[in-house]
C-alpha positions as CSV (number, residue, x, y, z in Angstrom):
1,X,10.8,-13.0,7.5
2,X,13.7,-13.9,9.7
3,X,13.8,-17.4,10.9
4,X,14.9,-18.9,13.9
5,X,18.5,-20.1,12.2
6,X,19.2,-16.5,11.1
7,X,18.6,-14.9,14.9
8,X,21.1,-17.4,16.0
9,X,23.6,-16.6,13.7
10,X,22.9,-12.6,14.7
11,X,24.5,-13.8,17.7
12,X,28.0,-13.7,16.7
13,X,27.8,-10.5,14.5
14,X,28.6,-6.8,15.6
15,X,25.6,-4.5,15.9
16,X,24.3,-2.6,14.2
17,X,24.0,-4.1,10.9
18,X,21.5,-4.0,7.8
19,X,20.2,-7.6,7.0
20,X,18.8,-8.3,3.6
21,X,16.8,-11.1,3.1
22,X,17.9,-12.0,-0.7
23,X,15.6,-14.9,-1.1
24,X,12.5,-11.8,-0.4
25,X,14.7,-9.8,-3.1
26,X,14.4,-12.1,-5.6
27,X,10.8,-13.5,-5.0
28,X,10.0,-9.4,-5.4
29,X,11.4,-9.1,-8.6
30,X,10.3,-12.7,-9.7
31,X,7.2,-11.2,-9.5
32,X,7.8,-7.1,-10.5
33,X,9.5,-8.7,-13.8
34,X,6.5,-11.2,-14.8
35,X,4.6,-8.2,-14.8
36,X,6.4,-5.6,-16.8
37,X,6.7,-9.0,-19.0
38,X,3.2,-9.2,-19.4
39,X,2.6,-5.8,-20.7
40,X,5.9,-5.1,-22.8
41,X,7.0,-2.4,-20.6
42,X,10.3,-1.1,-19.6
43,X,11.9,-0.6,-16.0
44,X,14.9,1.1,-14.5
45,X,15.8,0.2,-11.1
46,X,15.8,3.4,-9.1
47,X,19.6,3.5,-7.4
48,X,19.0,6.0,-4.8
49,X,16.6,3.4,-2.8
50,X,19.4,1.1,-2.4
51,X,23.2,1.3,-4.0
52,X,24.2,-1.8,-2.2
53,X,26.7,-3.7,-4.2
54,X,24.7,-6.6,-4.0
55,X,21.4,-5.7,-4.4
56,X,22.6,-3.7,-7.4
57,X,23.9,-7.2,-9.0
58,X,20.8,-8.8,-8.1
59,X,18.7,-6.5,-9.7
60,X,21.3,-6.2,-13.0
61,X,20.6,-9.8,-13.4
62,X,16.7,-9.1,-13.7
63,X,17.3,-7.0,-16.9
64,X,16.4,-3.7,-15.6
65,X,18.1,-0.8,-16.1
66,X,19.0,2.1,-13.9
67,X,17.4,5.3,-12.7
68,X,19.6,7.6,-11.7
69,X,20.1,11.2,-10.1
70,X,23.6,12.5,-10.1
71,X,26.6,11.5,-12.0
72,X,28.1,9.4,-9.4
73,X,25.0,7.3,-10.0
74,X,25.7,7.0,-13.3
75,X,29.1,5.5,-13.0
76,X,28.4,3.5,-9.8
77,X,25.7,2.0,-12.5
78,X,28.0,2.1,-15.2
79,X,31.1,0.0,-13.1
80,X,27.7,-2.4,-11.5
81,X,27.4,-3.3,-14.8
82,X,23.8,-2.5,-15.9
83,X,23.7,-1.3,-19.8
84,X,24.2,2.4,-20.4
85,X,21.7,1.7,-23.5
86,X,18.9,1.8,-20.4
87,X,20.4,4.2,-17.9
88,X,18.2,7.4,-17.2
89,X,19.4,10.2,-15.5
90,X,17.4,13.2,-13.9
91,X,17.9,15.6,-11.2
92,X,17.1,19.2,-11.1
93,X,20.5,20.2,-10.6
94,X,22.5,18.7,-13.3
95,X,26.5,19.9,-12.9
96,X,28.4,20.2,-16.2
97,X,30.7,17.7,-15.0
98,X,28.0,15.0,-14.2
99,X,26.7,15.9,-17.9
100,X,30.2,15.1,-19.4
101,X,30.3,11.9,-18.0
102,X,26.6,10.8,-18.7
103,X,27.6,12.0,-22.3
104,X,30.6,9.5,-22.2
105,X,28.9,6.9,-20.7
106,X,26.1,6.6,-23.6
107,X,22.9,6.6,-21.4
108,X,19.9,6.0,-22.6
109,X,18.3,9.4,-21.6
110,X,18.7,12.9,-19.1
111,X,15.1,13.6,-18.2
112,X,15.7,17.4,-18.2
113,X,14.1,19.4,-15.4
114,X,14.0,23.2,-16.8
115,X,14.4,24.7,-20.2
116,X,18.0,26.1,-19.4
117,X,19.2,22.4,-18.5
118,X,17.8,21.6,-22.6
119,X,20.2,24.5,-23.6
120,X,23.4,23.4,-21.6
121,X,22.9,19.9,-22.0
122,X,22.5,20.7,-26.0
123,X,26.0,23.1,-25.2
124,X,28.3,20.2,-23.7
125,X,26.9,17.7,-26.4
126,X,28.0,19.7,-29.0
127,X,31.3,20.3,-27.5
128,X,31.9,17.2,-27.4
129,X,30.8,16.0,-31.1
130,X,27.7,14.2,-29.4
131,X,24.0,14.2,-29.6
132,X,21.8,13.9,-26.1
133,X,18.9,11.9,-26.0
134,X,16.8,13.4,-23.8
135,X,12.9,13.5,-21.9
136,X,11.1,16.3,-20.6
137,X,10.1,16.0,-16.9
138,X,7.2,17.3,-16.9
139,X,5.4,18.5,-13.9
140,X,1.5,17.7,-13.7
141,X,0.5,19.6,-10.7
142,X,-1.0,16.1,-8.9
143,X,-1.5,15.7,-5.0
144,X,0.3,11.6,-4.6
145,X,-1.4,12.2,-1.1
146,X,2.6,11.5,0.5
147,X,4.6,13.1,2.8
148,X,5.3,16.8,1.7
149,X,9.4,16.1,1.8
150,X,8.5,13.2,-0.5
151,X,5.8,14.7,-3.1
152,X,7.3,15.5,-6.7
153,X,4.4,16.5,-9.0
154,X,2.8,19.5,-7.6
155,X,3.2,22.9,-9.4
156,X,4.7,24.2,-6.0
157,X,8.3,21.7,-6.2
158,X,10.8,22.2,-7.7
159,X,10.5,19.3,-9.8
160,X,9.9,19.0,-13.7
161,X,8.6,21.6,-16.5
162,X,5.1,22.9,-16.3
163,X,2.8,22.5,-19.1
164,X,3.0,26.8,-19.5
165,X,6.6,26.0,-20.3
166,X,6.0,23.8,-23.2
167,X,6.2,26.2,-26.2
168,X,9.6,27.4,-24.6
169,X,10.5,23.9,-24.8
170,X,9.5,23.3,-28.7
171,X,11.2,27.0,-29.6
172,X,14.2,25.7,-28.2
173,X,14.4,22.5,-29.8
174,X,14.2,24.2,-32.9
175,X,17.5,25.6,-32.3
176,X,19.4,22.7,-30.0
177,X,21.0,20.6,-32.7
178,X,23.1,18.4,-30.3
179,X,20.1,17.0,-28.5
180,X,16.9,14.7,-29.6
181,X,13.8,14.9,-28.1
182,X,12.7,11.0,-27.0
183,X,9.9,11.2,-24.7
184,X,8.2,12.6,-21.8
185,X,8.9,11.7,-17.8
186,X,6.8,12.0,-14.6
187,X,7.1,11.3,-11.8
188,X,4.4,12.4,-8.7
189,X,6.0,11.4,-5.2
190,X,7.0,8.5,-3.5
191,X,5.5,6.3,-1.0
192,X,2.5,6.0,-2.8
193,X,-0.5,4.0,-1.5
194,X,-3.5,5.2,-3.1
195,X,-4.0,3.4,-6.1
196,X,-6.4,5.8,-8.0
197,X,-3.6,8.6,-7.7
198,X,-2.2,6.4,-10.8
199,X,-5.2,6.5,-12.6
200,X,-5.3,10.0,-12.5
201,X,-1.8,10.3,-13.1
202,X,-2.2,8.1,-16.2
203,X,-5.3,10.5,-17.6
204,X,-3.7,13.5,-16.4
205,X,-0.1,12.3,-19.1
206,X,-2.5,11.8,-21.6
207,X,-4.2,15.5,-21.2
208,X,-0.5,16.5,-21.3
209,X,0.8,14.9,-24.3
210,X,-1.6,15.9,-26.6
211,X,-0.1,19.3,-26.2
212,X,3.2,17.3,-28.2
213,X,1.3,15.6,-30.7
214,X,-1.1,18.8,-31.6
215,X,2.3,20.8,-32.4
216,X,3.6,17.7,-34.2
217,X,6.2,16.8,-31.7
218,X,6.4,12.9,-31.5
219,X,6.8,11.3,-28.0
220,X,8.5,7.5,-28.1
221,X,8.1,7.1,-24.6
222,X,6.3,7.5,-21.7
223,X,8.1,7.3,-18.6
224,X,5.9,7.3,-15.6
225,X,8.4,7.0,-13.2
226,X,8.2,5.3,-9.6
227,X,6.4,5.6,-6.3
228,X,4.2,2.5,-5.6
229,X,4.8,2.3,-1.5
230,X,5.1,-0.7,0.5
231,X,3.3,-1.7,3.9
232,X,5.0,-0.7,6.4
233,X,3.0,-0.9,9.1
234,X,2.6,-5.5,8.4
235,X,5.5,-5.8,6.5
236,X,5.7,-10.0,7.8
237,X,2.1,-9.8,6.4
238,X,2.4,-8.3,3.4
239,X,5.9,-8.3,2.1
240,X,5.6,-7.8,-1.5
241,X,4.1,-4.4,-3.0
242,X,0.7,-4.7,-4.8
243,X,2.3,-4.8,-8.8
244,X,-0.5,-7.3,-9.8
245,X,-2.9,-4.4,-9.4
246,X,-0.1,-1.4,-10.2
247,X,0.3,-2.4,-12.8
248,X,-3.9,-3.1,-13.8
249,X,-4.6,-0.2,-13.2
250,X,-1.9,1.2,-15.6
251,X,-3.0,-1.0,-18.4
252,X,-6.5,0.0,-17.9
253,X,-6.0,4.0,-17.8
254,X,-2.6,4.7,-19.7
255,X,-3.2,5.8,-23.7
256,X,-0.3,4.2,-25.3
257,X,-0.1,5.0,-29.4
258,X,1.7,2.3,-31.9
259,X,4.8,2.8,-31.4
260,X,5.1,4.0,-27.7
261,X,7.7,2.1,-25.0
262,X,6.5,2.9,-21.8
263,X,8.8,2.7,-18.7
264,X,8.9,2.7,-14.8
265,X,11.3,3.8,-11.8
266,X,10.8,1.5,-9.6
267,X,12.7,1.7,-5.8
268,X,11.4,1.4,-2.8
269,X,8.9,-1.2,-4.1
270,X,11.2,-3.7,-5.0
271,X,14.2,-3.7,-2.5
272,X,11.9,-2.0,0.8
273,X,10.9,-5.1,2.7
274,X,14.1,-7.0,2.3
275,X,16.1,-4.9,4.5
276,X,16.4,-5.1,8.5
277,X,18.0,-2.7,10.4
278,X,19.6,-5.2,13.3
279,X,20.3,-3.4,16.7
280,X,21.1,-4.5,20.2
281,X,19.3,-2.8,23.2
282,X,21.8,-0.8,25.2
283,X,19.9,-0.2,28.6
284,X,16.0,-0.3,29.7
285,X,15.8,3.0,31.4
286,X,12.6,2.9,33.2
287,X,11.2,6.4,34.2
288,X,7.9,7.4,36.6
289,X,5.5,7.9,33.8
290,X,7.6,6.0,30.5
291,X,9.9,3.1,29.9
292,X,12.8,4.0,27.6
293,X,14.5,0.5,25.3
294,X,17.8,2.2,24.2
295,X,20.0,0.7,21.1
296,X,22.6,0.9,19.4
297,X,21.6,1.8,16.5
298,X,20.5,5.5,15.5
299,X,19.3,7.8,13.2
300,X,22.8,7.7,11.4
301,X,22.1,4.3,10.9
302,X,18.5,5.0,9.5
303,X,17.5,8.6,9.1
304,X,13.8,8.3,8.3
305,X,12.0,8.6,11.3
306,X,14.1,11.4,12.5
307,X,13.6,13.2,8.7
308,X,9.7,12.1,8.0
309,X,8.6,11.0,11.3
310,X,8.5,7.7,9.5
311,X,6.9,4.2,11.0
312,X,9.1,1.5,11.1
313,X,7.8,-1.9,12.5
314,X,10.1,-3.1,15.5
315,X,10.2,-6.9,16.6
316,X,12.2,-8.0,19.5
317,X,14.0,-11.0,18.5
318,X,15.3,-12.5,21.6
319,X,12.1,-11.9,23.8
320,X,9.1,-14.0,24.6
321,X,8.3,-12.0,27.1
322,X,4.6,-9.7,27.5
323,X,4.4,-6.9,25.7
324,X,4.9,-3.7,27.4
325,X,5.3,-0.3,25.4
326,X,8.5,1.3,25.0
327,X,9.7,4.7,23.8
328,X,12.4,3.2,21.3
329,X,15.3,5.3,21.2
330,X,18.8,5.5,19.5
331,X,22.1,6.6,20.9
332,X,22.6,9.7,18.8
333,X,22.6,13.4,20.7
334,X,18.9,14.2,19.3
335,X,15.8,14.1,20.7
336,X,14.6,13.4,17.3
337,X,16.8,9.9,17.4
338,X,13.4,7.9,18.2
339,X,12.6,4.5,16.7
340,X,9.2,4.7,17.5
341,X,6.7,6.6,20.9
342,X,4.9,4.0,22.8
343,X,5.6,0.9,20.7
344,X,4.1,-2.5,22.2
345,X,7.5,-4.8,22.2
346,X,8.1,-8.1,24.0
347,X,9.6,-7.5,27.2
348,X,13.2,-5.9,26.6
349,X,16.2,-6.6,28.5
350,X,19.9,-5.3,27.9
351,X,21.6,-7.3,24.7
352,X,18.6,-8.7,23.3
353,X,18.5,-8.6,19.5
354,X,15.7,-5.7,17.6
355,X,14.5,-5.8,14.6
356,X,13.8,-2.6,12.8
357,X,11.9,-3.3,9.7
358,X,11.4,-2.3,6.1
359,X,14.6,-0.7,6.1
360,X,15.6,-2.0,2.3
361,X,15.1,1.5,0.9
362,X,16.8,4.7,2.2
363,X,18.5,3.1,4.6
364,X,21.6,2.1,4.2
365,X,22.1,4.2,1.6
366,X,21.4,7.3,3.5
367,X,23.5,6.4,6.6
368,X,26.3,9.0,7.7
369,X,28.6,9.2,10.6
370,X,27.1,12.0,12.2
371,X,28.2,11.6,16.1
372,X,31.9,10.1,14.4
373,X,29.5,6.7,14.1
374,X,30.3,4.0,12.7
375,X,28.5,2.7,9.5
376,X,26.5,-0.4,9.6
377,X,28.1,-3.2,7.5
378,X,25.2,-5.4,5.4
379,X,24.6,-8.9,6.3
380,X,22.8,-11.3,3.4
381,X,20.4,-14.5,4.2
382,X,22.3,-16.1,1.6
383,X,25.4,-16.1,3.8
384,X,23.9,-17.4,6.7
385,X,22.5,-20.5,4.9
């Protein structure tokens, strides 16, 4: 993870600040690629994880395209460089100006979320002397066992088409001139760790596209979308997301007919571990019944434990010292601003140097200025070298 060399260097550098360890980044998709290499299948680098300029040209150079979910997306995509030709673009709230653009800009596909979005995306194409190629998200109604803020594929969210919705879909094909059907898109929920929740997801898509191919509606691809999670509870210990068996698991339960590209959203898996969230403690406040370790960094900074109540691992770098627990706090005006209740950390004193892990994916990209904050620049191991 972060060497000796690197903490040194931290020295001289204003907190807070997100670190990313490119050399983790590229070992990731050294391995992600060989994968989706091995099986002939497709990805698209999910942008909302992680729009970082850097990352983003990192990732461009793997081949993958881009997943994205609102127009500015698309262009931030577009201008990064990444080939329109593999740019999807979903969202359940689509605006006619973000359709305009994604129109212009020649994406690959919109993986359309309701039957009216089919109708005005068919509207603006023809407007504009264009054809859409599109995908239908379709909803499955599967428990991913996630976080309920994070879970995509039950009938409940507000995610996708349900399969009752399907002959309203075909109906309206019939009549959308400006658009061409190209596939079918799920995806379940994020921050998934229970690998059979694929293999059902996989049995479940083929249950689902039978419906297409009994009503003589051909389906190119399958796009299955993202979600495989990341440890992080031993992120030093196990860096790199389980894609090896992913992606088994895939092959093993996933009907794909002559013809068929399949393709994957992937996120959080590829860009989580590389990012640190680098803070300085503030003050040890030291109470009757807690001790309180206060930095300078907060849930602007990092939103995710205020938002899911999410673990983040949290390494003193300049400490030695015994480990005594801490109630980790930010400096924002919230009693939700809380690194972590508790937390076993080597002995903290003011200015020392905390690590707050696997913070590569909605991060950075999520930070705001809420408190008139300042947002936390990015610092990359292959400027420190």
């Amino acid at each position: 993870m972060i060497t000796k060399k690197q903490v040194e260097a931290f020295g001289s550098i204003e907190t807070p600040f997100y670190f990313y360890d490119m050399d983790l980044l590229r070992q990731t998709l050294d391995l992600y690629t060989e994968q989706i290499g091995k099986y002939g299948y497709n990805a698209h680098y999910a942008m909302k994880a992680n729009a970082n300029d850097r990352i983003l040209e990192t990732i461009k150079g793997y081949g993958l395209g881009a997943d994205c979910v609102s127009g500015n997306e698309v262009k931030l995509a577009v201008k990064a460089g990444f080939d329109p030709g593999k740019i999807v673009y979903a969202g359940v709230g689509k605006s006619d100006k973000e359709i305009r653009a994604a129109l212009r800009a020649g994406i690959f596909s919109f993986n359309c979320e309701s039957v009216p979005e089919i109708r005005i995306i068919n509207d603006l194409a023809g407007a504009m002397g264009r054809k859409a190629r599109i995908s239908i998200r379709v909803n499955p109604d599967i428990d991913a066992h996630t976080h309920k803020y994070i879970s995509t594929g039950l009938k409940e969210n507000k995610f996708g088409i349900s399969p009752w919705a399907f002959q309203d879909v075909k109906d309206l094909l019939s009549q959308c001139p400006h658009v061409e059907l190209i596939g079918l898109h799920f995806h379940i929920g994020s921050q998934i760790t229970e690998m059979p929740v694929f293999a059902l997801m996989c049995r479940r898509i083929e249950e689902l596209q039978q419906w297409f191919i009994e009503h003589d509606v051909p389906i190119a691809n399958l796009n299955l979308g993202g979600g495989l999670g990341i440890n992080y509870q031993d992120p030093a210990g196990d860096p790199v997301a389980h894609f090896e068996e992913y992606f088994d698991i895939i092959h093993r339960n996933l009907v794909v007919r002559p013809g068929q590209q399949v393709h994957f959203e992937p996120g959080r898996a590829l860009v989580g571990q590389c990012g640190h969230l680098i803070s300085r403690v503030l003050y040890v406040k030291v109470g009757r019944e807690k001790k309180f370790a206060i930095l300078d960094a907060g849930m602007n900074d990092l939103i995710r434990p205020a938002l899911y109540q999410a673990w983040h691992d949290i390494v003193n770098l300049s400490s030695t010292g015994r480990k005594l627990r801490y109630d980790v706090v930010g400096p924002v005006c919230e009693s939700s601003d809380c690194w972590g209740m508790k937390r076993l950390v080597n002995t903290c004193r003011r200015g020392d140097l905390m690590d707050i892990r696997s913070a590569g994916a909605y991060g950075q990209v999520m930070a705001m200025r809420y408190n008139q904050r300042d947002l936390a620049k990015a610092v990359y191991s292959d400027d420190l070298k």
